[in-house]
C-alpha positions as CSV (number, residue, x, y, z in Angstrom):
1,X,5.8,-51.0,-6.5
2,X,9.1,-49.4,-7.4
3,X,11.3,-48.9,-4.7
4,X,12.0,-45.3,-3.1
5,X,15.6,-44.3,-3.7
6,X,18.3,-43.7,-1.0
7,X,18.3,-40.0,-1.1
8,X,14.1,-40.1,-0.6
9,X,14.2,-42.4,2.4
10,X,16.8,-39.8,4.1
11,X,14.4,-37.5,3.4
12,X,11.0,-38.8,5.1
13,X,12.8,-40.1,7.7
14,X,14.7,-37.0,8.2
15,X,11.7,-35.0,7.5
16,X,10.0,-35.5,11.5
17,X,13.3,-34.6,12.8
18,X,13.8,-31.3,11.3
19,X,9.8,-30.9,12.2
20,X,11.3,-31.0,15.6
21,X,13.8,-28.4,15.2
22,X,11.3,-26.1,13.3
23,X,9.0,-26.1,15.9
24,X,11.7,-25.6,18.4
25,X,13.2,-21.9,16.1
26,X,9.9,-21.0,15.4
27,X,9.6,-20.9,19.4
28,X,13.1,-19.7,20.7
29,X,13.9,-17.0,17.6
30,X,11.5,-14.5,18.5
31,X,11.8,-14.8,22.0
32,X,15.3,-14.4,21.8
33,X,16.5,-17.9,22.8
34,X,19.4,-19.8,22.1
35,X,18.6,-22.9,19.8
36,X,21.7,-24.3,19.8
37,X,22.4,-24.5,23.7
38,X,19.4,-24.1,25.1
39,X,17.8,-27.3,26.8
40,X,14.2,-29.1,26.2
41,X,12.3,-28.0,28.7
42,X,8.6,-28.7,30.2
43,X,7.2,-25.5,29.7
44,X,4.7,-25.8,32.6
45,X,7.6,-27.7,35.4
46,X,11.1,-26.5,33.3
47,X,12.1,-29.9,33.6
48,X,14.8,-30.9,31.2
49,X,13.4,-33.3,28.9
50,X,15.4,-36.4,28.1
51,X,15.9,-38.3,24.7
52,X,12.9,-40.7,25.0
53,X,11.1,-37.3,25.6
54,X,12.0,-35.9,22.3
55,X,10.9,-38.3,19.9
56,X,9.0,-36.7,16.9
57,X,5.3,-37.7,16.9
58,X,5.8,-40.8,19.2
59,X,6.9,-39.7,22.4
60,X,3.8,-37.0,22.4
61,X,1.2,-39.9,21.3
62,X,2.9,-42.7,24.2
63,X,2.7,-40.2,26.7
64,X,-1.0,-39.1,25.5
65,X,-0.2,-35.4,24.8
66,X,1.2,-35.0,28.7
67,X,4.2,-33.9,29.9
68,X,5.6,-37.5,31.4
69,X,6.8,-35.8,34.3
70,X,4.1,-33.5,35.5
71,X,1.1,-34.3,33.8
72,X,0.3,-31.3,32.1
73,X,-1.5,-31.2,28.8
74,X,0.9,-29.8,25.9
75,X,-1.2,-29.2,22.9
76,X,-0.6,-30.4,19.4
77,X,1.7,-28.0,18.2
78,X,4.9,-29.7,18.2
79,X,3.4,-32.9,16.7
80,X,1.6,-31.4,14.1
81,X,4.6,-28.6,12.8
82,X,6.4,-32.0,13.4
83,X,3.7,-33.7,10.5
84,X,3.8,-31.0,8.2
85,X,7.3,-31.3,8.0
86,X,6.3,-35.1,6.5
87,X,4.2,-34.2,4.4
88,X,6.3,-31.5,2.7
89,X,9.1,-34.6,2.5
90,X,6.3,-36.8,1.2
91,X,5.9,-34.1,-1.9
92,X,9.1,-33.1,-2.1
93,X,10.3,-37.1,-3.2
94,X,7.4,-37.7,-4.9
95,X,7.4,-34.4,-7.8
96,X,11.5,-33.9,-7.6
97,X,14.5,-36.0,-8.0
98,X,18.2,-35.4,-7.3
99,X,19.4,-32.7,-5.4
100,X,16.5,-30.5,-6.2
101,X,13.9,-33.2,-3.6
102,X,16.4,-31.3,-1.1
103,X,16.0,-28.5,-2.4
104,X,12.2,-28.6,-2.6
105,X,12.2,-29.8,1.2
106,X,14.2,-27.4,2.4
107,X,12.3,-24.8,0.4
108,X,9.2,-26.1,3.0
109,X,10.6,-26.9,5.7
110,X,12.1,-23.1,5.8
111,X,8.5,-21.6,5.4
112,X,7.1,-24.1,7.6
113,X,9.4,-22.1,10.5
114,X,8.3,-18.6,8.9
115,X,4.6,-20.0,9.3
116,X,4.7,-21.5,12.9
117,X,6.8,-19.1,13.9
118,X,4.2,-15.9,12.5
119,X,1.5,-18.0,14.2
120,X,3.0,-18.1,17.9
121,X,4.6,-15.0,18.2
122,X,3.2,-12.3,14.8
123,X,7.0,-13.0,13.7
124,X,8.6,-13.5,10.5
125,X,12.5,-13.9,11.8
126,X,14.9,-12.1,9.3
127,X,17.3,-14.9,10.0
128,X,15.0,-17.2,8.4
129,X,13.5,-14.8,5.6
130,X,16.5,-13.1,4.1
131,X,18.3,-16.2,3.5
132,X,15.7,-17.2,1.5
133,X,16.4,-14.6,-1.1
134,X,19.7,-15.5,-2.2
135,X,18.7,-18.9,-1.9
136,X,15.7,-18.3,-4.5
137,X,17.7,-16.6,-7.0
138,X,20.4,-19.6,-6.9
139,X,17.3,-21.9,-7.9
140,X,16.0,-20.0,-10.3
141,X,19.5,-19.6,-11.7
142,X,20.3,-23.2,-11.4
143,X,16.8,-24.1,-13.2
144,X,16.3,-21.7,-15.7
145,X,19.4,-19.3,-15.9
146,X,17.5,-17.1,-18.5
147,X,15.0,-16.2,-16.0
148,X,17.2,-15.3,-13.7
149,X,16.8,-11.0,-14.0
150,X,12.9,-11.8,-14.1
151,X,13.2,-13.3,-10.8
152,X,15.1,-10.8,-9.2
153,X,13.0,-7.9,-10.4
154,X,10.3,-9.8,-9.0
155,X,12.3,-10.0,-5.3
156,X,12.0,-6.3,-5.7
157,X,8.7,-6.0,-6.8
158,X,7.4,-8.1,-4.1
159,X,9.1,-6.0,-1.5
160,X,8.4,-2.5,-3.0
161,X,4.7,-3.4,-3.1
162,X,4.1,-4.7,0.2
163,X,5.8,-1.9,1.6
164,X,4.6,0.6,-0.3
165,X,1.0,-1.0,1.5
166,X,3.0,-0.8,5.3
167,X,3.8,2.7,4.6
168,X,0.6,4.0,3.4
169,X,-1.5,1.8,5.7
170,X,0.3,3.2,8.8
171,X,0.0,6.9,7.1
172,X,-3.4,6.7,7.1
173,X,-4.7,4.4,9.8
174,X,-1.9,5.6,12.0
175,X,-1.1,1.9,13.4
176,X,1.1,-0.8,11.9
177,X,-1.4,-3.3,9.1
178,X,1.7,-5.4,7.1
179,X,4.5,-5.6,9.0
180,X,7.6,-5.6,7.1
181,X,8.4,-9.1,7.5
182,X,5.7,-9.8,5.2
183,X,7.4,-7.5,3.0
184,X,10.8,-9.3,3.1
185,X,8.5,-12.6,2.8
186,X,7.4,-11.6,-0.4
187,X,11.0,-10.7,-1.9
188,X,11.3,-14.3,-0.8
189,X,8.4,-15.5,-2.9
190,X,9.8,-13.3,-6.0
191,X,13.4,-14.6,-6.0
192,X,11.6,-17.9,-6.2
193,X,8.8,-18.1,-8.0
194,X,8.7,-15.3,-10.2
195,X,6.4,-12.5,-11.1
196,X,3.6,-14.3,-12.8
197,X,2.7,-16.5,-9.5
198,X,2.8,-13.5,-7.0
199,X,-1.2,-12.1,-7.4
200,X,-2.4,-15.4,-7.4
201,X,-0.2,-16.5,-3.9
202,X,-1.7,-12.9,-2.3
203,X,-4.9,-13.8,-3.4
204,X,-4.6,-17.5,-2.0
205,X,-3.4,-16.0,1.2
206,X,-5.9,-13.4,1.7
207,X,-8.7,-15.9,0.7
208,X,-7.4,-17.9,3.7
209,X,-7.1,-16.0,6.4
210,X,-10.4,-14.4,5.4
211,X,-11.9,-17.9,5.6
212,X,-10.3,-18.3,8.7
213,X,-11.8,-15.1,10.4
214,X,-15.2,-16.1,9.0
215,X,-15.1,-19.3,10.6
216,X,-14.0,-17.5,14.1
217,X,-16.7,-15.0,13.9
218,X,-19.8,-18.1,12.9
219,X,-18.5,-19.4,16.0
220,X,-19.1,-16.6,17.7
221,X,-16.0,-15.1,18.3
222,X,-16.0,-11.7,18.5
223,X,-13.9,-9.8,16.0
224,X,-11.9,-6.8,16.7
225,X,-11.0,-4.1,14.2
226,X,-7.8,-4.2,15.2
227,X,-7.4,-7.9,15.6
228,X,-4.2,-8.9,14.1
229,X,-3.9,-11.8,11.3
230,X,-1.0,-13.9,10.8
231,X,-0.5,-13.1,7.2
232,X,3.0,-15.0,6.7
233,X,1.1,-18.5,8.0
234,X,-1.0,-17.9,4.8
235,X,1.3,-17.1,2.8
236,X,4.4,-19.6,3.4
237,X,2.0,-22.7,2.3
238,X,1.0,-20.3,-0.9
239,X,4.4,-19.3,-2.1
240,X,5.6,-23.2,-2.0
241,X,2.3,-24.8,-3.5
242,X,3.3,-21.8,-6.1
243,X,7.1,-23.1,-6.7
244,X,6.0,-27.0,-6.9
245,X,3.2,-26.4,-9.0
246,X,5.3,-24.3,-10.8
247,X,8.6,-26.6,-10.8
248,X,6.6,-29.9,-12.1
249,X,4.6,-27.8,-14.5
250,X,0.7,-27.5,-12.7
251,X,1.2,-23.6,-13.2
């Protein structure tokens, strides 16, 4: 078995780490909370947590999913964001090499945040999003320089037509459908991947979430007309299974 370089091993074992983190912004940024100063808390006693609290994956499985100094059940959400983060390493150093198995990680990790982030609070942060459209041209520039003006006309596209679908759907239904940080999500996607990929990561996304809702409403849940869908948690894993398949040649 060939031996995993360096750089990868910095990787995976960076990867729960910056889970931790992701899970933490996805939390604090729309609430309006500091992420740089603000303590680990309990969020059922606000104690502060200490370091053998904070462990990715291992402090939540030793203490059984409790707080350790309350009792209270905590869910799953900060191991598995904390997972995902993993396995979006594990992919990243096994289809790049090189700076680009950063690249491709950071690429995930970022829409990892946009995803858990949409999911807990119906929020797509600009401070996460907009960064990521520079960032997707510099890619595209540093990988294929000659498609650089295809990528950013599809950044534009991808924002024109969303929002050309938030305008009209409020016109019309008179409420908000897309909000605009789907909008800016998909002039994400465009610096990045392209024009070509973008129907089939909408189609991917919608597919999704309608599976989703169909699985909700066979379990009997009732469905509202006006219940509202995460849309960026759909489309974040979309847009990057998109750029790898794309990157190591599956698209």
């Amino acid at each position: 078995m060939p031996e995993l370089p360096l750089q990868s091993i910095l990787i995976i074992a960076a990867a729960p780490f910056f889970g931790s983190f992701i899970a933490t912004v996805a939390r604090r940024l729309p609430a309006g909370s500091s992420i740089v100063f603000g303590r680990s808390r309990c969020p059922y006693c606000q104690a502060v947590l200490s370091p053998r609290d904070l462990v990715p994956v291992l402090s939540w499985a030793l203490a059984k999913g409790r707080c350790r100094l309350c009792g209270h059940a905590l869910g799953g959400y900060y191991p598995a964001v904390e997972l995902i983060a993993l396995a979006i390493a594990a992919v990243a150093v096994t289809f790049f090499t090189g700076p680009w198995s950063w690249v491709a990680a950071s690429f995930g990790w970022a829409l990892l945040a946009l995803a858990a982030a949409d999911a807990d609070s119906f929020t797509l942060p600009d401070s996460i999003t907009l960064p990521l459209i520079p960032t997707g041209l510099a890619a595209a520039w540093g990988l294929d320089p000659d498609r650089l003006l295809m990528h950013a006309l599809a950044a534009v596209g991808g924002f024109v037509c969303f929002a050309a679908i938030t305008v009209a759907y409020r016109a019309i239904r008179h409420r908000d459908g897309l909000g605009w940080g789907d909008a800016k999500l998909m002039a994400a996607a465009g610096a990045w991947v392209g024009p070509w990929p973008l129907p089939s990561i909408v189609l991917a996304a919608a597919l999704a979430a309608l599976s989703v809702v169909a699985v909700s409403r066979l379990r009997g849940r009732s469905i509202e007309a006006t219940e509202q869908v995460p849309l960026g948690l759909y489309l974040a894993p979309a847009i990057w299974a998109a750029w790898v398949a794309e990157r190591t040649g599956a698209l």
